[in-house]
C-alpha positions in Angstrom: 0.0 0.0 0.0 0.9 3.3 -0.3 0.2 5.6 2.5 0.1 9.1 3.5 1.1 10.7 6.9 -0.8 14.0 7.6 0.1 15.6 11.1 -0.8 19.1 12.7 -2.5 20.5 15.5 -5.9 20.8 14.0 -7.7 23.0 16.3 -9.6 23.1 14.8 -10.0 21.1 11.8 -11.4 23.2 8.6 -12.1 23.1 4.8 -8.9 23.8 4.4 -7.8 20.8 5.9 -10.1 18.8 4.0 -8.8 20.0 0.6 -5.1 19.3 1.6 -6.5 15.3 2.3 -8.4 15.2 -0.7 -5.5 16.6 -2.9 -3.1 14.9 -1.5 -5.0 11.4 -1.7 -5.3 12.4 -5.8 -2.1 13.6 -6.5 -0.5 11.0 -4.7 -2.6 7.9 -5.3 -2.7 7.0 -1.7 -4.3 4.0 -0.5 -4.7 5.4 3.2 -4.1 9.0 4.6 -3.1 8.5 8.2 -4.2 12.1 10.2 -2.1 12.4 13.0 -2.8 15.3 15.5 -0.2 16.6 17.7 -0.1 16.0 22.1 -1.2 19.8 23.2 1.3 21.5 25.2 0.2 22.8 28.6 0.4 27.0 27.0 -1.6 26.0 23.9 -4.6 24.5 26.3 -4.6 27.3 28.5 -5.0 29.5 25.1 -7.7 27.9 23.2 -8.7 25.7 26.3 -9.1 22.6 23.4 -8.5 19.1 24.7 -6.2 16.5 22.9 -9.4 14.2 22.9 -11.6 17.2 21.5 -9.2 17.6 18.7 -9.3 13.9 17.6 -13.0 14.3 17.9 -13.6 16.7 15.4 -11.1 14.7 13.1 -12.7 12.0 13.3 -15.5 13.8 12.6 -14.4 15.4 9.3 -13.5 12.4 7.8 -16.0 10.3 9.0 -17.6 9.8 5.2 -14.0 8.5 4.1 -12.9 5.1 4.6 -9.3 5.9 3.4 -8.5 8.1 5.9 -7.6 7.1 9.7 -7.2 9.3 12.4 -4.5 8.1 14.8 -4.0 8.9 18.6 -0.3 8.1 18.7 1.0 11.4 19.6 -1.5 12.2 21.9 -1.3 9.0 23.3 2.7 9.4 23.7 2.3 12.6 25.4 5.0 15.8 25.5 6.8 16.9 22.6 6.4 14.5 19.9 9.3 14.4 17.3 8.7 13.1 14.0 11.5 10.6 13.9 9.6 9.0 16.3 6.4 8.9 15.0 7.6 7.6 11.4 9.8 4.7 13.1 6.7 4.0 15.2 4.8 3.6 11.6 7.3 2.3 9.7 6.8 -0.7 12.8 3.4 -1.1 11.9 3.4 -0.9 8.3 7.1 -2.6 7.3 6.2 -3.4 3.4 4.2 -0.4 2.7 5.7 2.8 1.4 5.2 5.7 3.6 4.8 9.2 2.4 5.0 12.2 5.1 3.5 15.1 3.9 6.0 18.6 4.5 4.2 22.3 4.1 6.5 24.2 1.6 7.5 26.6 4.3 8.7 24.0 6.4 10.9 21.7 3.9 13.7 24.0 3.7 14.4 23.7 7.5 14.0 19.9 7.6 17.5 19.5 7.7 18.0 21.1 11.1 15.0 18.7 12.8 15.6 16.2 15.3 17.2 13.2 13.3 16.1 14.0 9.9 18.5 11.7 8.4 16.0 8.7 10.6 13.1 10.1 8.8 14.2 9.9 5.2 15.5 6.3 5.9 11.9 5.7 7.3 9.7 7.4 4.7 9.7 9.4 1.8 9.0 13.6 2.2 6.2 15.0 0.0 6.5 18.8 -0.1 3.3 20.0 -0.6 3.6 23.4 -2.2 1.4 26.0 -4.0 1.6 26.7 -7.1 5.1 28.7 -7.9 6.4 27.9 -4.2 9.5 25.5 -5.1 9.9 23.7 -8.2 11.9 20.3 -8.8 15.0 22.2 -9.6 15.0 24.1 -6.1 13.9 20.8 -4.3 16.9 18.8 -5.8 19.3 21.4 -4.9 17.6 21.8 -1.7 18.1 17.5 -1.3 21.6 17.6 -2.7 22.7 20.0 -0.4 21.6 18.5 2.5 21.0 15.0 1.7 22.9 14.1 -1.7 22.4 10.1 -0.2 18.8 10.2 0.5 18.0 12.8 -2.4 15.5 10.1 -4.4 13.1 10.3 -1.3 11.6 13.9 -1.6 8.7 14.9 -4.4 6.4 17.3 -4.6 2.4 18.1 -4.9 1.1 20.8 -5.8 -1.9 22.4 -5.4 -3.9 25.8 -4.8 -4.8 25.7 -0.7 -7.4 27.2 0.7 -5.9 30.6 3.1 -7.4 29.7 5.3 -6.3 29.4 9.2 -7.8 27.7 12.2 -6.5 31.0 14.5 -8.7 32.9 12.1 -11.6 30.5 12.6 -11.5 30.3 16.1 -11.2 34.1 16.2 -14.8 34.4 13.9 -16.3 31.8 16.6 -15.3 34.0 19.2 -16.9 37.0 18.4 -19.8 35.7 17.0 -18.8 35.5 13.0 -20.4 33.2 10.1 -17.7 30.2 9.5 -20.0 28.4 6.6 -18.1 26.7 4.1 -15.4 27.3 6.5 -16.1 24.0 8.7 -17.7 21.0 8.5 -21.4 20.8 9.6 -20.6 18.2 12.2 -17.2 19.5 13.2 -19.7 23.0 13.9 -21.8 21.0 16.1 -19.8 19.4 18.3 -18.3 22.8 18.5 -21.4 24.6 19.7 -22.5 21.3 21.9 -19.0 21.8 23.9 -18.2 25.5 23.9 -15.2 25.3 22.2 -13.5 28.6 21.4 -15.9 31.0 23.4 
């Protein structure tokens, strides 16, 4: 199989989110998208006051319709600071014959080389830098890969699409004071919003 790894904070989970799944599952030919949101750190709760499990609620809720997309608890689960090279070995465990693709925003993939055992990572899955149109071409990427990583250079591609600008600070900003967010969030997502007073 191949599969995608999709990881962030989600909080919450929008249409923006969504599109990145869908386009990546397209461009990609994924079999599975694994959504993996991020263990809260005690300053984030005390701003947005959004529990880990509230999180992976409305995940699971967004892509409840889709039966290629899993949302995991792992790094919630693990607790603290949760460092990718972890997280992909942990995978890599469960899913030893399967290709693994970790999906990289643009604006992160020219820092990669200075995470937390990045050489780890590319040896456990491939990087997908997912990139709007015009952001970094293949030429930029190679030289970004033979720079850095001239042995592993094979394992990074590139998608691209048009995202949505769309941010979920400015969501939870329009749910604060009162503002319309349709078309912004899932229906569902919305509701389980209003049932727990999330972001008021």
């Amino acid at each position: 199989m191949r599969i995608g790894i999709f990881g962030g904070t989600f909080d919450p989970p929008h249409a923006g989110h969504k599109k990145y799944a869908d386009e990546v599952k397209g461009q990609l030919s994924l079999d599975r998208l694994i959504v993996i949101p991020t263990a809260t750190p005690p300053h984030k709760q005390k701003q947005t006051g959004t529990s880990s499990e509230d999180r992976l609620n409305m995940l699971k809720l967004l892509f409840s319709d889709d039966g290629r997309v899993e949302v995991s608890d792992m790094e919630i689960v693990r607790g603290g600071r949760s460092y990718t090279f972890e997280t992909v070995t942990l995978l890599r465990g469960q899913y030893p014959d399967d290709e693994l693709i970790f999906m990289l925003g643009s604006d992160m993939l020219l820092s990669f080389h200075t995470w937390k055992n990045p050489d780890v990572i590319l040896e456990k899955v491939k990087i997908c830098a997912v990139t709007r149109d015009g952001d970094i071409d293949e030429a930029a990427l190679g030289e970004y890969a033979e720079k850095h990583f001239p042995e592993q250079k094979d394992r990074f591609i590139i998608c691209t699409f048009e995202p949505i600008e769309l941010s979920s600070t400015e969501i939870r900003e329009k749910i604060r004071n009162g503002e319309s967010v349709d078309g912004l969030i899932d229906g569902q997502v919305m509701e389980y919003i209003k049932e727990k007073e999330l972001y008021l």
